[in-house]
C-alpha positions in Angstrom: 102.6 100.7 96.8 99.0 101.3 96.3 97.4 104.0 98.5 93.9 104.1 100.5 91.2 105.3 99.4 91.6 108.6 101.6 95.2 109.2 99.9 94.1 109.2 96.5 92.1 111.7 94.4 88.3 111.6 94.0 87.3 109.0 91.2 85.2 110.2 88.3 82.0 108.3 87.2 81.6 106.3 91.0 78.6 105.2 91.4 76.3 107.8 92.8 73.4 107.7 95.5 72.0 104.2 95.2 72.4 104.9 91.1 74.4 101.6 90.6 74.6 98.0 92.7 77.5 96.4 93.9 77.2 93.3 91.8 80.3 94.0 89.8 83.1 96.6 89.7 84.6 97.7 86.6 88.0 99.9 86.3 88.5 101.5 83.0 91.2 103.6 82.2 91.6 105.8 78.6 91.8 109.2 77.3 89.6 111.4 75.6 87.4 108.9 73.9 86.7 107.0 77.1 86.5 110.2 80.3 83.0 110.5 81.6 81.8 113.0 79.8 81.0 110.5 77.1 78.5 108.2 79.0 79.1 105.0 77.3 80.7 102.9 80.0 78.7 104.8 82.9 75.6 103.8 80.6 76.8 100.3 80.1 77.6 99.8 83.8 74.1 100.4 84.4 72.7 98.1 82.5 75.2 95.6 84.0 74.6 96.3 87.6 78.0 97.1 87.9 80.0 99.9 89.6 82.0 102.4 87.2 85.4 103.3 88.2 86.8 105.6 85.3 89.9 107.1 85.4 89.9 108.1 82.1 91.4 111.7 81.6 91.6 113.0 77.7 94.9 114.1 76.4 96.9 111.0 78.7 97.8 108.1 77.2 99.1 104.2 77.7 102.1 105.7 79.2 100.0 107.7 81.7 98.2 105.0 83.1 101.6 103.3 83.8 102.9 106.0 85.5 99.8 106.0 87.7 100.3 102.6 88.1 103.9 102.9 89.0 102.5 105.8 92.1 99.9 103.2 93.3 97.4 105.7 91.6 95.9 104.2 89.7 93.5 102.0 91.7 93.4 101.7 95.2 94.1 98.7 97.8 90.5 98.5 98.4 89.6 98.9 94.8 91.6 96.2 93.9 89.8 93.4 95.8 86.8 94.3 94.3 87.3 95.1 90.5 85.9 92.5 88.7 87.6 93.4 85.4 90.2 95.8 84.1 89.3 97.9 81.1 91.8 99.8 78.7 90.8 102.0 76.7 94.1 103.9 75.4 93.8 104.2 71.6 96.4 106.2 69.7 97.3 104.8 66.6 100.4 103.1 67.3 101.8 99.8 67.3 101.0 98.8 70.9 101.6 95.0 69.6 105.6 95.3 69.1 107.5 93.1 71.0 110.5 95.2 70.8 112.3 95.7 73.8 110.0 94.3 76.1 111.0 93.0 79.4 110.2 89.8 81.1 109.2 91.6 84.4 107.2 94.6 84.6 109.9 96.0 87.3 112.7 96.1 84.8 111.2 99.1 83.1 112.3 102.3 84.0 109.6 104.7 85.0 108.8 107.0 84.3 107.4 106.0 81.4 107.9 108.7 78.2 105.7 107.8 74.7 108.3 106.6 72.9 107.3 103.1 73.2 103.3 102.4 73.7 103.8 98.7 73.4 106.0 98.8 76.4 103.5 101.0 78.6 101.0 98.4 77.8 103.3 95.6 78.5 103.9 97.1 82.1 100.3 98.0 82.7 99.2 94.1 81.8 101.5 92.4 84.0 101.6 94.6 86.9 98.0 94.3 87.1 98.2 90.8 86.8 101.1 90.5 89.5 99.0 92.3 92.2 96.3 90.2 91.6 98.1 86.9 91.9 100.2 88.6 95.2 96.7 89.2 97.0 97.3 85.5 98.2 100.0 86.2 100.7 98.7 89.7 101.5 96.7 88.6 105.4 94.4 91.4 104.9 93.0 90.1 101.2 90.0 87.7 100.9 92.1 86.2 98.5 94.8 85.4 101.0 95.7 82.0 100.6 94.2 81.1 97.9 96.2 78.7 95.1 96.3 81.7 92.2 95.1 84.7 94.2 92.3 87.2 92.7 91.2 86.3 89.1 92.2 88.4 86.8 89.9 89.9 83.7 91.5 92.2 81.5 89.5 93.5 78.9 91.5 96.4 75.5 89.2 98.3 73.3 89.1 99.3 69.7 88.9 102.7 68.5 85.4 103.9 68.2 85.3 103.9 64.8 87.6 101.6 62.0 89.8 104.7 60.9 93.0 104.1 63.1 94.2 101.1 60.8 97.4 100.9 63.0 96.1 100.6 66.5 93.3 98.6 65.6 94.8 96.0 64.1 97.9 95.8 67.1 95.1 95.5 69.9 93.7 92.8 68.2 97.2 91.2 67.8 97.7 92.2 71.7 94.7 90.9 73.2 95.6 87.1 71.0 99.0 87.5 72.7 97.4 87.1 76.0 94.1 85.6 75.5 92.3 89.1 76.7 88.9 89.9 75.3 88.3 93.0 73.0 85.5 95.4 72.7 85.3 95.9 69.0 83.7 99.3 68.6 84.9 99.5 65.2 83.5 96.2 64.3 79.7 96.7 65.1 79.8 100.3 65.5 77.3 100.5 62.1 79.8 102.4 59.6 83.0 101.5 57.8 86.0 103.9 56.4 85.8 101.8 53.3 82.3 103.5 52.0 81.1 107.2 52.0 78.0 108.5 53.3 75.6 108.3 50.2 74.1 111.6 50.9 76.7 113.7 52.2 79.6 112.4 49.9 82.2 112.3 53.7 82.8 109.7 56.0 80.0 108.2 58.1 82.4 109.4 62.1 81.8 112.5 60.5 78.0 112.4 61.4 78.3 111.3 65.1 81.5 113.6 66.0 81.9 116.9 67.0 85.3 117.8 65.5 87.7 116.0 63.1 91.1 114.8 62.5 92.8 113.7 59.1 94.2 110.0 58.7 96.2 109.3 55.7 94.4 112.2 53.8 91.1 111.6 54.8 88.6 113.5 57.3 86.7 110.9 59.9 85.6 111.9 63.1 87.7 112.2 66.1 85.7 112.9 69.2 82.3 111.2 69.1 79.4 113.7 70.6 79.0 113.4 74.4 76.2 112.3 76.6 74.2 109.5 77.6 71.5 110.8 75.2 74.0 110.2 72.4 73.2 108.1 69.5 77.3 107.1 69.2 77.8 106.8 73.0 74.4 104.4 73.5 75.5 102.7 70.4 79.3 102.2 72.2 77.4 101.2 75.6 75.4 98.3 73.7 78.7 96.7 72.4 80.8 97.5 75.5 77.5 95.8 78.0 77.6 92.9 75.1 81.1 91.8 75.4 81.5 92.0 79.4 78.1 89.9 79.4 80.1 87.2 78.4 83.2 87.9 80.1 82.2 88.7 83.7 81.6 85.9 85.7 78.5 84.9 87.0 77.3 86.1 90.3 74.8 84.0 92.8 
């Protein structure tokens, strides 16, 4: 079941008083690196002339977004005909590419959904998503309704910001092969690499753009990059995200 808009919480990031036009919708759903306090998708959606649906909430994760999911909460009815693409953004560094227990229908998981197993939660997320979008052709009240393959779907995974998590990176790229999904490759083009120091201050480069840390394998990078739309990191993030979903989106009249 997926509830109406007036059953489900207010969405953070909607467009604002004639701030954004309608000519896409974009869901995104994450944690910490991805809420609206950053700015980068709000920024990018701009620039895109899209509207921002974030969901993002820190300290959730993959298995959070199912669960949601699971409650109809995640998006509603009404939000569902007009998303034009699906963005995850759920990065802890695990191995969200193990096949593992995975089940051939998203309704053969048990919910709800623990973090024992990320790859599963992702599993679930992808093909419910694409399940209600393909069902929108036998629902009377869809524009889609009737159509040969329902709504269209675009999914669209992220890296981490930065090329530290050398776990999750690597699986999301497996992932998004698996299904044929685009990724937004922060860690790719975001300017720095793990593998070299900062020539000056002798630390990694995330250190710079971040305003606390966290320890990988030893090693101090960055963990949450500095907030705001005023942000070097966040209109550096909003550049690569607007990139990728230029290509992806299809084109409007």
């Amino acid at each position: 079941m997926i509830f109406s808009n007036a059953q489900c919480k207010d969405r953070k990031g909607e467009a604002g008083k004639g701030e954004y036009n309608n000519k896409y919708t974009i869901l995104l759903t994450g944690a910490s690196f991805a809420s609206s306090n950053n700015g980068w998708f709000e920024l990018a959606c701009k620039q895109l002339n899209a509207k921002p649906i974030n969901t993002a909430t820190g300290g959730t994760a993959i298995s959070d977004a199912a669960n949601r999911m699971a409650k109809g909460e995640l998006y509603t009815q009404e939000e569902l005909e007009d998303i034009d693409a699906f963005v995850i953004m759920h990065v802890h560094d695990e191995n969200v590419a193990d096949t593992a227990g995975l089940k051939q229908n998203y309704k053969d998981y048990p919910v709800p959904f623990d973090r024992s197993n990320y790859a599963a939660a992702y599993d679930y997320v992808i093909k419910r998503y694409i399940t209600e979008c393909y069902n929108l052709k036998f629902d009377k009240d869809s524009k889609y309704y009737g159509t040969e393959n329902g709504k269209p779907v675009v999914i669209v995974m992220c890296t981490h910001w930065h090329d530290a998590r050398t776990i999750f990176n690597p699986a999301i790229r497996k992932l998004g092969e698996r299904w044929g999904f685009p990724i937004v490759e922060f860690d790719k083009y975001t300017g720095f690499s793990r593998n070299h120091l900062h020539p000056v201050t002798g630390k990694q480069y995330s250190i710079l753009y971040a305003h606390n840390n966290e320890t990988i394998n030893g090693e101090e990078f960055g963990w949450h990059p500095d907030e705001g739309q005023d942000k070097y990191i966040q209109q550096r993030m909003a550049a690569i995200f607007a990139e990728l979903m230029e290509k992806v989106l299809p084109l409007k009249p």
